[in-house]
N, C-alpha and C positions, 0 to 999 in steps of 0.2 A: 457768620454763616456764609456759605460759600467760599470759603476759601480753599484754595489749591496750590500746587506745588508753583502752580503758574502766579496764581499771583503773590505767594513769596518770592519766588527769582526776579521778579521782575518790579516787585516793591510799590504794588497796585493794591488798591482795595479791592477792585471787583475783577472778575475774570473775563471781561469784555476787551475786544478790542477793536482800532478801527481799522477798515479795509485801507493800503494805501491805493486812492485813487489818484491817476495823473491825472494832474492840472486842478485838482479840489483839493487834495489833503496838502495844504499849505497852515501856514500857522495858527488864523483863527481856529478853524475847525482840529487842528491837532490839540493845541491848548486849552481849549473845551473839553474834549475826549479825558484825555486827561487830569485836568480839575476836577470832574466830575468821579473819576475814580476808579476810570478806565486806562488805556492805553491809548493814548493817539500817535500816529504812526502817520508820517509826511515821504513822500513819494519821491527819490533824488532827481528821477528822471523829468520830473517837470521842471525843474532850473537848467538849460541848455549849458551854464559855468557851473566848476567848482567854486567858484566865486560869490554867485547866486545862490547856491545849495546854502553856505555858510552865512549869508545874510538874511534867510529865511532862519535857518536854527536859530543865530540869534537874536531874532525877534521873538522863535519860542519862546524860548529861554525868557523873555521878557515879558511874559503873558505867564507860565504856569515854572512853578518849581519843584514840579512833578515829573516821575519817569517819560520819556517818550522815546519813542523808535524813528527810526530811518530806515525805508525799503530801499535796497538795492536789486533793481532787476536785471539779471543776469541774460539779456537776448540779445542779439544782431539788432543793433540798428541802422539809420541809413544815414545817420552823422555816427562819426566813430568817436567811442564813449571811451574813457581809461579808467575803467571800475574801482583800481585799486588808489586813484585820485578821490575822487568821491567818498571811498573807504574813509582813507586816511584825512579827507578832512571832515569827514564825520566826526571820529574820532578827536581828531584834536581838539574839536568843537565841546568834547566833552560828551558826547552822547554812548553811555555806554551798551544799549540795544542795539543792536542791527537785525533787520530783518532780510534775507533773500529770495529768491525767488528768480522761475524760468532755466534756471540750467543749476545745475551741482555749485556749491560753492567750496568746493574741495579746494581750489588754484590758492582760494583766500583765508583757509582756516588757521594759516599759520599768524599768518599777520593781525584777525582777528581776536587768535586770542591767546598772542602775545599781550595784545594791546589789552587784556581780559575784559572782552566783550560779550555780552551774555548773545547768541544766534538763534534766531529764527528763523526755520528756511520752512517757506509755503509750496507745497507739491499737489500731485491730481494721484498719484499711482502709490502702491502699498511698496513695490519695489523702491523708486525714489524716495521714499520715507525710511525706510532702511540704510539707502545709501550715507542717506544725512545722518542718520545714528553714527554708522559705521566711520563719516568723517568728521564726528566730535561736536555737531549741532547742541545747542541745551532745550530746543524745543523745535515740533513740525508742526504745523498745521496744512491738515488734509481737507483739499476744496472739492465737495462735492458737484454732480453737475448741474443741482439748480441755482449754484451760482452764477453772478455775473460777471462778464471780462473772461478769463482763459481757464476753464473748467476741465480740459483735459480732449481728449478725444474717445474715451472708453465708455459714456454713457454714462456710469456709477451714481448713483444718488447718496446722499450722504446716512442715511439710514443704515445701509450696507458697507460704504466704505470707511466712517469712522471705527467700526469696532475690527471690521478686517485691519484696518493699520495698530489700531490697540492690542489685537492679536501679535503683534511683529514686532514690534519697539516696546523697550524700556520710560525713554521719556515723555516727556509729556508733551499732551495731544492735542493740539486746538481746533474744533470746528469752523468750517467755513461751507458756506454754499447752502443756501436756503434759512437763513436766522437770520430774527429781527424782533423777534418779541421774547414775553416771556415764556409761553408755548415751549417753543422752541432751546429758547436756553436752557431749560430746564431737561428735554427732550436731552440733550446734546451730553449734560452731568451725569444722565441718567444713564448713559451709551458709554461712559467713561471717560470722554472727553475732560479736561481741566480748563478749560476756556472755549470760549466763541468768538470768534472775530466775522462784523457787521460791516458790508459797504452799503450796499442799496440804503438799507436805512438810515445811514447818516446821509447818504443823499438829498434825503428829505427830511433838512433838520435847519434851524437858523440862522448856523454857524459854518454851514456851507455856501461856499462860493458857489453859486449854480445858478444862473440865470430863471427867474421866477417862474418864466413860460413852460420851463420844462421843469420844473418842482409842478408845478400844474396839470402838464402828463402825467406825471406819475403820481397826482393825487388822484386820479380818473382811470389811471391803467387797470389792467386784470392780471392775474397769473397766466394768462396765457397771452399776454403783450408783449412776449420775447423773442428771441427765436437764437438760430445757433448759425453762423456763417465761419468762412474760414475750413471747414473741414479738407477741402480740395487741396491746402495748403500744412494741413498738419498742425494747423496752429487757434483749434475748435475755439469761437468766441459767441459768447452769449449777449445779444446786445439788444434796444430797443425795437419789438417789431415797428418797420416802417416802411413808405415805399422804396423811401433810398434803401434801407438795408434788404429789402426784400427784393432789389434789382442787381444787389451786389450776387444772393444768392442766386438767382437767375444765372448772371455773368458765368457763377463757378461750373453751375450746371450743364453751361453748353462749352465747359470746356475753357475759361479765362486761364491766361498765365499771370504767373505769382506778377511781371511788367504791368499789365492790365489792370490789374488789380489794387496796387500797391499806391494810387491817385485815389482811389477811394475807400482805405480803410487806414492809411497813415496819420498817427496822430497829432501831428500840428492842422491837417482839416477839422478833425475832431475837434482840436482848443479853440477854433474859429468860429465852428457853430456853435461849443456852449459860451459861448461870450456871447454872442448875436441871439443864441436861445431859438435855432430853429434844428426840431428832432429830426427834419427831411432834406439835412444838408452835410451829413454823416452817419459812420456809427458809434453809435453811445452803451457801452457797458451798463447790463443792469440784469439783475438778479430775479427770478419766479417770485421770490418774496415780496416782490412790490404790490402782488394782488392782498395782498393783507397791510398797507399801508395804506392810512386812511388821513392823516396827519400830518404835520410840520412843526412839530414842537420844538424847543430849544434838547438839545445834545444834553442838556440835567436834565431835563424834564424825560430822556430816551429811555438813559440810563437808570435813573432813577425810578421810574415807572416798573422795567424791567426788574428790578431788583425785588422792589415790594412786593407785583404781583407774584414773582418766583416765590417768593416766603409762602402767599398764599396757596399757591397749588402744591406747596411740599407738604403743607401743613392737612391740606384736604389731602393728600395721598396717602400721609402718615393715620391721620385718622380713621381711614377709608379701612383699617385691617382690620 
């Protein structure tokens, strides 16, 4: 039950996967994900080396003998990144997923899949969901805007945008942005979708690196503990409402330049405070779904959970005719 093209390609049992988050989706929590029956997906940009990247795989690798991914994100940063390094030592490392994201991965699809890498590129717009068709991706996933982290700037809620991108592309489509339950994943099958992919709620799981104080926020937050900054800059982010983030909006409002700015939403601040575990000394990525997260289960207990309860609402739907 449940199976999809997605989790044939990708050699999973369930059609879940995990968001990569910087500085959390490190090995524990990948190798979890994946045991479990999902997809765990480890984030390149939180290792500063290619060297680090490669010592993090293979500690995977030593934890699960399961598929997992590697996100590359494709942005401007403010140490200068050589993507196609990162790439290729993914690659040699044996990881034949890659996931992208943030800008076209057209520069890299030759080397990709030479190297016969199966790609994931994660987009906000039905147009860049195309693009990726058009430059040989084997899967997209479209983030709606109740996600957390970089949701787009067009508003779109995933209700709306998954099946408009299902309208446009051939392959297969993976949900992002507002799932976390079975609700929702179900929601998401039901829309056409062939997978979901979960950050928030791995967030709050025991396999995440996340300092406890702020797994604590976010056993207490609501759905409306969010908010969206960054629009000023074109680069819309969804992150914990707080004062710091809600000073940052401020900032934008009266006019901050991207210089201004760039001290308070750069992410090595962000890895300082969730080490320290204080939500009001950055901004932290986090997704509308956190008002339905009530828990801290272990990552099988998530996954798991999700699965059975989905058997049961297909089963009452089915009967329901």
């Amino acid at each position: 039950m449940f199976q999809t093209r997605v989790t044939r390609n990708l050699g999973i049992k369930y059609p879940i996967i995990q968001g990569a988050m910087q500085w959390l989706s490190r090995a524990e929590l990948v190798a979890a994900v994946s045991n479990a029956g999902g997809l765990g997906v480890m984030a390149a940009l939180t290792f500063p080396t290619v060297k680090e990247l490669r010592q993090e795989i293979k500690k995977t690798k030593g934890m699960t003998s399961k598929p997992f991914a590697v996100n590359v994100t494709l942005i401007p940063t403010k140490r200068p990144v050589n993507y196609e390094e990162y790439i290729n030592a993914t690659i040699e490392e044996g990881v034949n997923i890659i996931e992208t994201s943030g800008r076209s991965p057209e520069p890299y699809m030759k080397l990709l899949k030479d190297a016969k890498v199966t790609v994931m590129h994660k987009c906000t717009r039905v147009s860049d969901a195309r693009k990726a068709e058009r430059v040989g991706v084997d899967a997209v996933t479209i983030f709606g805007f109740e996600g957390g982290g970089h949701p787009g700037i067009y508003d779109i809620g995933s209700m709306v945008l998954i099946p408009a991108v299902l309208d446009s592309v051939k392959i297969p489509v993976i949900a992002a942005g507002g799932f976390g339950d079975a609700r929702g994943f179900v929601a998401a099958l039901a829309l056409g979708a062939e997978g979901v992919l979960m950050g928030t709620r791995f967030m709050a799981s025991q396999e995440c690196a996340l300092h406890p104080k702020i797994q604590e926020w976010l056993l207490q937050a609501r759905e409306t503990d969010t908010l969206i900054i960054q629009r000023s800059i074109r680069n819309a982010a969804r992150v914990i409402k707080s004062d710091f983030a809600q000073s940052v909006l401020e900032m934008e409002e009266k006019g901050a330049t991207l210089e201004e700015l760039v001290p308070l939403i750069n992410g090595l601040r962000t890895k300082q405070a969730l080490e320290k575990g204080d939500v009001e000394d950055a901004v932290m990525a986090c997704g509308q779904i956190i008002g339905l997260i009530h828990d801290i289960p272990s990552v099988g207990e998530i996954i798991e959970g999700i699965i059975s309860e989905a058997k049961l609402i297909s089963q009452r739907l089915y009967n329901s005719q």
